[in-house]
N, C-alpha and C positions, 0 to 999 in steps of 0.2 A: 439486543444487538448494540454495537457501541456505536456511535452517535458522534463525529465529527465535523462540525459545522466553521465556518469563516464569512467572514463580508471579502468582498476582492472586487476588484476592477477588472478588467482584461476579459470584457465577456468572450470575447470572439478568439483570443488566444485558449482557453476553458474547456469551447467546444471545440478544438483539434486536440485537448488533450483527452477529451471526455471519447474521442472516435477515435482514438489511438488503437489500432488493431494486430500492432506490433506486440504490445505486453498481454492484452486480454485476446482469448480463445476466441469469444461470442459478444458481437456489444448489438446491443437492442434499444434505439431511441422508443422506448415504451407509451410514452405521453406527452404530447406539445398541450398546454393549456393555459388560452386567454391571450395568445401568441398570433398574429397576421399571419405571420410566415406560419410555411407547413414543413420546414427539416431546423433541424439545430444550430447549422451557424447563421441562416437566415433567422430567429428567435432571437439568439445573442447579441447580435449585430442591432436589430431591433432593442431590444434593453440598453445598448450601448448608445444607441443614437438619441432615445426619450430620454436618459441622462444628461446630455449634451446641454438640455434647457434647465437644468440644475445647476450647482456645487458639487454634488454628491461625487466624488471618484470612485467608489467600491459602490458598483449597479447591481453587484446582484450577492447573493447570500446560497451559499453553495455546500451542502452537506451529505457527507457518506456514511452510509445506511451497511453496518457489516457484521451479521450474525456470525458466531462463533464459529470454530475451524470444524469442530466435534458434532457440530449440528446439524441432524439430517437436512433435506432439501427445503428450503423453505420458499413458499410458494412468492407467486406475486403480488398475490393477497394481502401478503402479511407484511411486503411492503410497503403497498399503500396504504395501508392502515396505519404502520408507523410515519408515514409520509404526511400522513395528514394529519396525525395528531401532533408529528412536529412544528407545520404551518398554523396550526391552532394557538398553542402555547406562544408561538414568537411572535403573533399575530400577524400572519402572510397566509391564510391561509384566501382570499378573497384576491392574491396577488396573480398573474401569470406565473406558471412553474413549466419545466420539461423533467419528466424522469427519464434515467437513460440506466438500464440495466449491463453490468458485466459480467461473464463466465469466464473463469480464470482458477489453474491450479483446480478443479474440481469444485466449485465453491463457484455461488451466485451472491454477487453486493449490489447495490444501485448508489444511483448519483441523482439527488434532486436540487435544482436552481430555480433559487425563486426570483422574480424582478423584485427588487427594494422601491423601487419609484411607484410612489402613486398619482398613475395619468390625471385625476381629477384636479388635485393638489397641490402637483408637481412640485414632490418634494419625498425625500427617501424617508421610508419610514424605521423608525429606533429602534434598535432590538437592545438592548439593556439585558445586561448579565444573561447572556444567550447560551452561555458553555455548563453554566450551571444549570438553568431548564431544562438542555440534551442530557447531560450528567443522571438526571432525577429523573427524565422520560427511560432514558438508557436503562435504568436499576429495575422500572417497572417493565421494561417489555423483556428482561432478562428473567424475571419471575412469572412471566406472565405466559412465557412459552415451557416453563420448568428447568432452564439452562441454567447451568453451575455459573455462578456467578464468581468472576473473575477477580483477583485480590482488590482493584482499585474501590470496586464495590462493596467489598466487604465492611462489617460491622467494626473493624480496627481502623476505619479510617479511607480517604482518598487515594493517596499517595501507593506507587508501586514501585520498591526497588527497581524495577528494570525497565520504566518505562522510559524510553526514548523520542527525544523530538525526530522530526524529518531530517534535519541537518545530519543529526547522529547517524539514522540508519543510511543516510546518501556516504555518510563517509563510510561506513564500516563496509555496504558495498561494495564499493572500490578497492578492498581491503581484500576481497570475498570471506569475510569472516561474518560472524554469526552477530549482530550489536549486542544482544543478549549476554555473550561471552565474554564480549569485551568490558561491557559494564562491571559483570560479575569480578572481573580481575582484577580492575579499578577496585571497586567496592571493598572485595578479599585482604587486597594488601593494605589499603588504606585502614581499616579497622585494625590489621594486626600490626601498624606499623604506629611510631607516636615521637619519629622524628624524622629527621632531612635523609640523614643517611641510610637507617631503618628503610624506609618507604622509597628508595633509590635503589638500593642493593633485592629489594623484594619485585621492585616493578621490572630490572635488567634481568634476574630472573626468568620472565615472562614474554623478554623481549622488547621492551618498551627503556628508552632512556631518557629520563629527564632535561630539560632544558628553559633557560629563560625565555620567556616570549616578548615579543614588542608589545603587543596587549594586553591577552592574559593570563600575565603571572607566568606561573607556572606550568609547561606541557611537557608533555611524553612524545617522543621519536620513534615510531616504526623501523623495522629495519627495511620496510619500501622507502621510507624521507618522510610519510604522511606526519604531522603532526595534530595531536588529541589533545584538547584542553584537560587536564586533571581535575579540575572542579564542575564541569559539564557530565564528564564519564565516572567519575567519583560519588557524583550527586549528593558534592557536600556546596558550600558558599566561596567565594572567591576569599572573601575577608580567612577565612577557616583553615585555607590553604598555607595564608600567608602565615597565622600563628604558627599552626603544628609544623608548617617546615621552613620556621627560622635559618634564614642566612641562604634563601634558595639565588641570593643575589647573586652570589660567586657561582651560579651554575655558566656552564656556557652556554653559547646563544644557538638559536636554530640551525643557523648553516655552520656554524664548528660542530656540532653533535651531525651534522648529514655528512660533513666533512669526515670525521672520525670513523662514521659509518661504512660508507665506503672504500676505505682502507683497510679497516678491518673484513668487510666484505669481499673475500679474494673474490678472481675469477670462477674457481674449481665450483668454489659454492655459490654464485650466480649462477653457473651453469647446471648445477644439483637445483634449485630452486627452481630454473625455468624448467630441466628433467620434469620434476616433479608436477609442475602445471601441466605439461603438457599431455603427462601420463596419465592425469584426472581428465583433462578434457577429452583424451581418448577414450576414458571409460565412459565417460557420459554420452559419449557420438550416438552408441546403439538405442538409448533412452530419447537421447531429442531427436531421432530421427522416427522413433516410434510416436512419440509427442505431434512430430509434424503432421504424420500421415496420420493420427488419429483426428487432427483438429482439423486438417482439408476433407477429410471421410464424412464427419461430422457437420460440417455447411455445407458439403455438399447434398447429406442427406436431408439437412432442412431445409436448401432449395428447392428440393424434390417436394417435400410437402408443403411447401408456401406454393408451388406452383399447381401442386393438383388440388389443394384448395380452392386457389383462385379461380381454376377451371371451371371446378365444381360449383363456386358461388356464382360465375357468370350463369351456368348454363342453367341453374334451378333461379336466377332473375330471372330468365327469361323464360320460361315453365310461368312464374307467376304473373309474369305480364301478361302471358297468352292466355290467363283467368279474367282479365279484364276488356270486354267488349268497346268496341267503339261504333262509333254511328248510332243508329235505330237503338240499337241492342244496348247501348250503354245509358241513353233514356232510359228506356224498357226496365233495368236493373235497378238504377235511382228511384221510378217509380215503383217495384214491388220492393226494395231493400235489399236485392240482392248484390250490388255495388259493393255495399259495407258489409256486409258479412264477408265477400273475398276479402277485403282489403283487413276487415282484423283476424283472417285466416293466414291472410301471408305475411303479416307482422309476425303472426304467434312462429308462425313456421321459418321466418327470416331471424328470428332471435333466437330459435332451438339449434338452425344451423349456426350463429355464433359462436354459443354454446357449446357445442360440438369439436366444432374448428378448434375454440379454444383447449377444450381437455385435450385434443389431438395434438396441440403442438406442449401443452406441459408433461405429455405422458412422454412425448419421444426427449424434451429437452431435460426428463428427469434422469430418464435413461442413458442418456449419453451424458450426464453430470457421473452417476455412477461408475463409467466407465472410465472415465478421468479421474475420477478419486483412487480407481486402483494404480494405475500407473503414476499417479503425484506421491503415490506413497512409497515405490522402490525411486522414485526420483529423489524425496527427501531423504531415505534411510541413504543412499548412497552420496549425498552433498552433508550430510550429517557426519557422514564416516569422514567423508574429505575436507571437512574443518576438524573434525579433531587429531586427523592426522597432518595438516598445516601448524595448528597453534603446538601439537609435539615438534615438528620441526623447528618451529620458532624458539623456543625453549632449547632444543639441542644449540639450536648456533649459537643463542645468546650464554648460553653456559660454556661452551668454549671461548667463546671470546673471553669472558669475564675467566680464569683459570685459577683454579685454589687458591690463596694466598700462603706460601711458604717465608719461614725464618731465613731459609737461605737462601733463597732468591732475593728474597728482597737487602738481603746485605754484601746481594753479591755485584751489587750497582747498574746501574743502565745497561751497560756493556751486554752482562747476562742476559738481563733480562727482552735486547733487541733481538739475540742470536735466538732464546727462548720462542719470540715470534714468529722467525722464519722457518724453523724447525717444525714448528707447532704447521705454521702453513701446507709444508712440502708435505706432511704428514695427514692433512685432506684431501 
């Protein structure tokens, strides 16, 4: 599974994102340990405060646990197992941790925090080359369960053409585009292009326009205003930029290319482009609303069984309380031994029901994973249709705006070429 870990500060801001019930389906505080408090921002808050007698500002070390998309159910088990040999290797495994499991999109991940402070010592402890340990645990438990092992891992090396930071997929978000696509576009034209103008007339293309940034270098213009670093989405070096596209000096600057944008953006076709949102999110209404009532059907049915559990475990305590005598008779039992044979009858029998409870709630939570995975799958084939009939739109405008270049237009001077515009407009 892949294995992404960080040191951070903000315990207590962590555990409102780790209960966040807005994005995940199902969230399960699965283990508090080594912890006073007994819920999650009580924990955090606690690691936030034993820092306080430190330096340290990143108190805790926070890493997600996230078995491949293709991968049948995989248990709890096999979380913590990974959980613990990751606290092994960084050496935390003797620290306080909470694991907090998420159901989301059909697909089970967890989230484990470990305290970095050691109360005796009182002092965070080093984790040293942390990302490369996860990296090497990652490859093994990728092999370990028989899963296709993902390019990063492969024998050709680290590195994944399409891997994307957080920044990247926050922006393509907002975008609602796929980051994956947007990469590939960068990537596509940059390899085929091997100058300023080449790799301008290729990215307008796609819908993306060039521009000088205050920072860096050189970026590309959505035709929403967003602007995309080129060398970030490219995943080539800044320096790299700057050779292959000599002279990007004279590009213009971010608000004349939104400027530009905009004008060229008539109304007809802002109005075609909200049209067209609006008519995906129409299509989508019958899917999230099927999504809603499956995920309120779903908690509701596992309050049903966390509450007849609990029933059930109250009322067989008290079954085994009423095996133990008091008074005369609980002498009487100490002296022939019969005392302790109840008492290691109703452990045996307090741990089989456990045991019980427990397969009863992974049978129903595997079940209703299953039934999520079918509907996450006509949800993606249809947000799948509706990015690639976005980025064809994208391409339609930006290819009208940009219009053949002709001998006679162009020597037919300005004049023409404004009347050419409005023609072109009235004609959307």
């Amino acid at each position: 599974m892949i294995l992404r870990g960080s040191q951070r500060g903000g315990a207590r801001q962590l555990a409102t994102h780790l209960l966040n019930d807005r994005d995940n389906d199902h969230i399960v505080v699965d283990d508090l340990r080594g912890f006073v408090a007994g819920d999650l921002y009580g924990a955090m808050a606690e690691a936030q405060a034993i820092a306080k007698g430190t330096r340290c500002r990143e108190c805790v070390f926070s890493l997600s646990l996230n078995p491949p998309k293709d991968a049948i159910v995989v248990s709890r088990e096999a979380f913590y197992a990974a959980a613990d040999r990751a606290g092994e290797i960084l050496g935390l495994s003797d620290q306080p941790r909470a694991v907090v499991i998420h159901e989301k999109n059909g697909h089970m991940h967890a989230h484990v925090v470990w305290s970095r402070i050691d109360p005796q010592e009182m002092k965070a402890i080093n984790l040293p080359f942390f990302k490369n340990k996860l990296n090497e645990l990652s490859k093994e438990l990728y092999l370990e369960h028989g899963w296709e092992l993902p390019d990063g891992h492969k024998a050709n090396g680290w590195k994944n053409p399409l891997n994307f930071t957080l920044a990247e997929w926050q922006q393509a978000k907002r975008l609602d585009l796929d980051p994956r696509e947007i990469k590939q576009i960068f990537r596509e034209t940059w390899q085929q292009s091997d100058n300023l103008s080449s790799f301008r007339n290729a990215l307008e293309d796609h819908g993306y326009y060039l521009a000088k940034g205050d920072r860096r270098g050189v970026v590309a213009v959505d035709i929403n205003g967003e602007v995309l670093s080129v060398a970030r989405w490219a995943g080539v070096k800044a320096k790299d930029t700057a050779q292959r596209l000599h002279g990007f000096e004279s590009l213009p600057g971010v608000d004349e290319v939104r400027g530009q944008l905009r004008q060229k953006l008539s109304k007809q076709l802002q109005g075609f482009i909200a049209e067209d949102r609006q008519t995906k999110r129409e299509e989508m209404k019958p899917l999230r609303a099927d999504l809603e009532k499956m995920v309120a059907d779903h908690r509701a049915e596992r309050a049903r069984l966390l509450k007849g559990q609990s029933d059930r475990w109250a009322k067989e305590n008290a079954d085994r309380a009423a095996r133990l005598r008091t008074g005369l008779g609980k002498v009487m039992d100490v002296l022939t031994g019969r005392l302790f044979a109840v008492r290691r009858a109703n452990e045996q029998e307090a741990y089989q029901g456990y045991l019980r409870d427990r397969a009863q709630r992974e049978q129903l939570f595997t079940a209703q994973m299953k039934e999520r995975r079918g509907l996450q799958s006509r949800i993606e084939a249809m947000q799948g249709r509706h990015r690639q009939e976005r980025m064809r739109l994208a391409r339609q405008i930006a290819s009208a705006w940009r219009p053949t270049p002709s001998p006679e237009r162009d020597r037919a001077g300005p004049d023409h070429q404004r009347k050419r515009t409005r023609d072109f407009d009235l004609d959307l």
